[in-house]
C-alpha positions in Angstrom: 13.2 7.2 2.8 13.7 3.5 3.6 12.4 0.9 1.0 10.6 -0.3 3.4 9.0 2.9 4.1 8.2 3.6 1.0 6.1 0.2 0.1 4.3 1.1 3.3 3.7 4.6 2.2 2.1 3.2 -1.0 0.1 0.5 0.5 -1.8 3.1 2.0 -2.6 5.8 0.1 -5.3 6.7 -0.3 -7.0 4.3 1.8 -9.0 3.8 5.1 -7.0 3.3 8.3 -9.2 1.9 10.7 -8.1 1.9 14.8 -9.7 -0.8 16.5 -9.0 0.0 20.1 -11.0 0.3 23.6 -10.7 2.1 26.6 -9.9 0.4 30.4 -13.2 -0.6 31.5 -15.3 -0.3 28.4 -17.2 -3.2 27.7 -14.6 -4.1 24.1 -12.1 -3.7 26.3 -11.5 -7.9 25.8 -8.8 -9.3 23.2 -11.0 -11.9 21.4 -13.5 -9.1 21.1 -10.8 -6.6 19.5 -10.1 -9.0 16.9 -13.6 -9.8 15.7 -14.2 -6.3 15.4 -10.8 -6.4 13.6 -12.0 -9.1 11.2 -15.3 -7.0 10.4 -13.6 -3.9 9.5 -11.0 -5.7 7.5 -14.2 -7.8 6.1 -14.9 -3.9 5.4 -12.6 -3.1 3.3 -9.9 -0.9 5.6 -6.8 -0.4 4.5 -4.8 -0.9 7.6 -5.2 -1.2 11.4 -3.9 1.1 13.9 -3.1 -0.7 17.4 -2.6 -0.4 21.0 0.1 -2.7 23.1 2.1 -5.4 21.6 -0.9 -8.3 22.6 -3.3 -6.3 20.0 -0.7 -6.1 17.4 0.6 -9.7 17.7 -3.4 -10.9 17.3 -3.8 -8.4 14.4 -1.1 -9.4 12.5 -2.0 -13.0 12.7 -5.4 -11.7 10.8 -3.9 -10.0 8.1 -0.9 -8.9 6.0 -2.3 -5.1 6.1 -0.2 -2.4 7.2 -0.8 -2.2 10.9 0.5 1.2 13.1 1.5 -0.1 16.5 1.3 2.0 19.8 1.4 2.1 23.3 -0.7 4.4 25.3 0.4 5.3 28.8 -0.4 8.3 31.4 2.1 10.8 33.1 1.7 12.1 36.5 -1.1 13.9 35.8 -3.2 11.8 33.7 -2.2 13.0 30.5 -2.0 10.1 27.5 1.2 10.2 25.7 1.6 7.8 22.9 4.6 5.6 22.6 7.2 7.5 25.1 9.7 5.5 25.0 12.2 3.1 23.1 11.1 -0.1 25.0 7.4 0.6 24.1 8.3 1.2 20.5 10.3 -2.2 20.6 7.5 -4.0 22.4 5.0 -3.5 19.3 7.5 -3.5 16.9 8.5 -6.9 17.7 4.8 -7.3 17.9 5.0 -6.9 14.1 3.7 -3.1 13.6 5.1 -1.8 10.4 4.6 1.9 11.6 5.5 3.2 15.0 3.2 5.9 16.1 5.2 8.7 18.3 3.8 11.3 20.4 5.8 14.0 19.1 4.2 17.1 20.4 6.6 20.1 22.1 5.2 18.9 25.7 7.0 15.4 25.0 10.6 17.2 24.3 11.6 17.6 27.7 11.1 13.6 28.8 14.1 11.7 29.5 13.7 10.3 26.3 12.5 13.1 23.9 11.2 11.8 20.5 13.6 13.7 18.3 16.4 11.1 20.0 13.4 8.0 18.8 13.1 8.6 15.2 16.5 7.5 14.6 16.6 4.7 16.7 13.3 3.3 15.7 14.9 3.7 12.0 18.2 2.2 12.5 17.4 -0.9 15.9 14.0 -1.3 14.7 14.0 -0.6 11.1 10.0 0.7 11.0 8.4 3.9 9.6 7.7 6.4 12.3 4.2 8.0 12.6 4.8 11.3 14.2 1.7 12.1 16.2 1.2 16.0 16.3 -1.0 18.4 17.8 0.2 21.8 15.8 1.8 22.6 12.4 4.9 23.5 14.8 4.9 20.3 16.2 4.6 18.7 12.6 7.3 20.9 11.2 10.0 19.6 14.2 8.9 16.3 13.7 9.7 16.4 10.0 13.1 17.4 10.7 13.6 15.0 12.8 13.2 12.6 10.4 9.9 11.4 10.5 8.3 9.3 8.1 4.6 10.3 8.5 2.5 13.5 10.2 -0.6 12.6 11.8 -2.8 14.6 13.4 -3.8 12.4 16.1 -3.3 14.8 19.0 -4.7 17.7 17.9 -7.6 18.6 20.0 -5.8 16.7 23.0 -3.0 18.9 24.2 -3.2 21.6 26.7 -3.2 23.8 23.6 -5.9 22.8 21.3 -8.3 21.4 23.9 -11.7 21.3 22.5 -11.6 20.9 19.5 -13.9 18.1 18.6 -14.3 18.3 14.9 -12.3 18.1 11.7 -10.2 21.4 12.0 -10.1 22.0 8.3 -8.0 25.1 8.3 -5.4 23.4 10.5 -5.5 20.7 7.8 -4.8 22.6 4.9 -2.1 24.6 6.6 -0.8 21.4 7.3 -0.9 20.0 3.6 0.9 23.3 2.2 3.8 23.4 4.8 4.5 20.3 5.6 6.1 17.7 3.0 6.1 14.3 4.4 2.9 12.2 3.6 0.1 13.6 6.2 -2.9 11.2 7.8 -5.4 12.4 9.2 -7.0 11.2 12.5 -9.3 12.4 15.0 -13.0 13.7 15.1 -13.7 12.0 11.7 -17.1 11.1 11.8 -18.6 10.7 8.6 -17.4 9.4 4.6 -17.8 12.4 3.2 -14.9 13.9 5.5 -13.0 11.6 4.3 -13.2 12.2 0.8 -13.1 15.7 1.8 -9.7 15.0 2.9 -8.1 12.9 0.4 -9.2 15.8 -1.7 -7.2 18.0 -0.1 -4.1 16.0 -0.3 -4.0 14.2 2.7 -1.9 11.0 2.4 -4.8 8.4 4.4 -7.4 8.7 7.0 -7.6 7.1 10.5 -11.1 6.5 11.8 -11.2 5.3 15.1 -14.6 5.7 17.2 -17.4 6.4 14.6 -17.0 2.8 13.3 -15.4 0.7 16.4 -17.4 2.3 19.2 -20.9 1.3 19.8 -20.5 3.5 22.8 -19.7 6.6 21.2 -21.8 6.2 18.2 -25.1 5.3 20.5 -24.5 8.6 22.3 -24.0 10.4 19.1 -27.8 9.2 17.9 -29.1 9.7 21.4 -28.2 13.6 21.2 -30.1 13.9 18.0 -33.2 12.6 20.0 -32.9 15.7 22.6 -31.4 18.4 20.6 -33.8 20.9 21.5 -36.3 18.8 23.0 -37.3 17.8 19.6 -39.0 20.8 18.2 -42.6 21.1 18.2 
């Protein structure tokens, strides 16, 4: 582990990780927006940021000395995200002034013409930033560790062809995850509430990532408006 890596690593345990990111064509979706909502969760408290494209991360970093986890999100031929596929987007944030590179490093991802495994080490040595490896599965997780990643996160899971709907905190998949794997793990996706999130930390986890249930008005709207119809309010 890099110096480097390891004063990132300890900036952020233990702490909250908030992504401040919006879809194309939602409403946030606006760079002077991005970055007040940035300045309220860092007002917050968070931890860090986690950002998409280089133009988020270069207005992020001018708020704040955090830890900030840079990506690029883009779509294959059939509409599929994948996160950071290749060396020019990882250079593009890293330049940016992400710390961490986030890296789709699921199995589907190994057969592009430029597989992850071959973007570890040249994020590491051209770049010289941590790598996030986002996973989907503990086998995922366990090739990405060999491969020489930094961090596990489990940013994908519930997104892959393979664990499609699952849109809660999968805790047995999380525990599996904290005995096998040994690299520091974060967990992201479907978090929702605190108490998950010291429910986690509790069971080892290295940070948490919130994303939605704090930066989308959207989402969290919806989320209240199901609790008005569940059932057709009973009685």
């Amino acid at each position: 582990m890099s110096l480097s890596a390891g004063k990132i690593l300890t900036a952020i345990k233990g702490k909250l990780i908030v992504s401040c990111q919006a879809s194309k064509g939602d409403p946030l979706d606006d760079l002077d927006t991005l970055c007040r909502l940035t300045t309220s969760v860092l007002r917050g408290g968070a931890g860090g940021l986690r950002a998409e494209g280089h133009q988020c991360v270069a207005a992020f970093r001018a708020l704040t000395p955090l830890p900030i986890v840079g990506l690029v999100k883009m779509l294959d031929s059939v509409g599929d995200v994948f996160i950071t596929p290749s060396f020019a987007s990882a250079k593009s944030v890293s330049d940016a002034g992400a710390d961490v590179i986030a890296l789709d490093c699921t199995r589907r991802r190994l057969s592009e013409s430029e597989p992850w495994p071959a973007l570890i080490p040249r994020i590491h040595s051209e770049l010289g930033r941590v790598v996030c490896a986002d996973i989907a599965s503990v086998e995922d997780a366990l090739l990405a560790q060999a491969a020489g990643a930094d961090i596990v996160a489990t940013t994908l899971h519930g997104y892959t062809s393979d664990t499609r709907g699952i849109c809660s905190v999968d805790w047995s998949f999380l525990e599996k995850l904290t005995s096998t794997i040994a690299v520091p793990i974060i967990l992201e996706g479907h978090v929702t509430a605190p108490d998950e999130v010291r429910r986690a930390l509790c069971l080892g986890v290295h940070a948490v990532v919130v994303g939605s249930a704090i930066t989308r008005p959207q989402t969290i709207t919806e989320r209240f408006v199901a609790a008005t119809t569940l059932g057709e309010i009973e009685g």
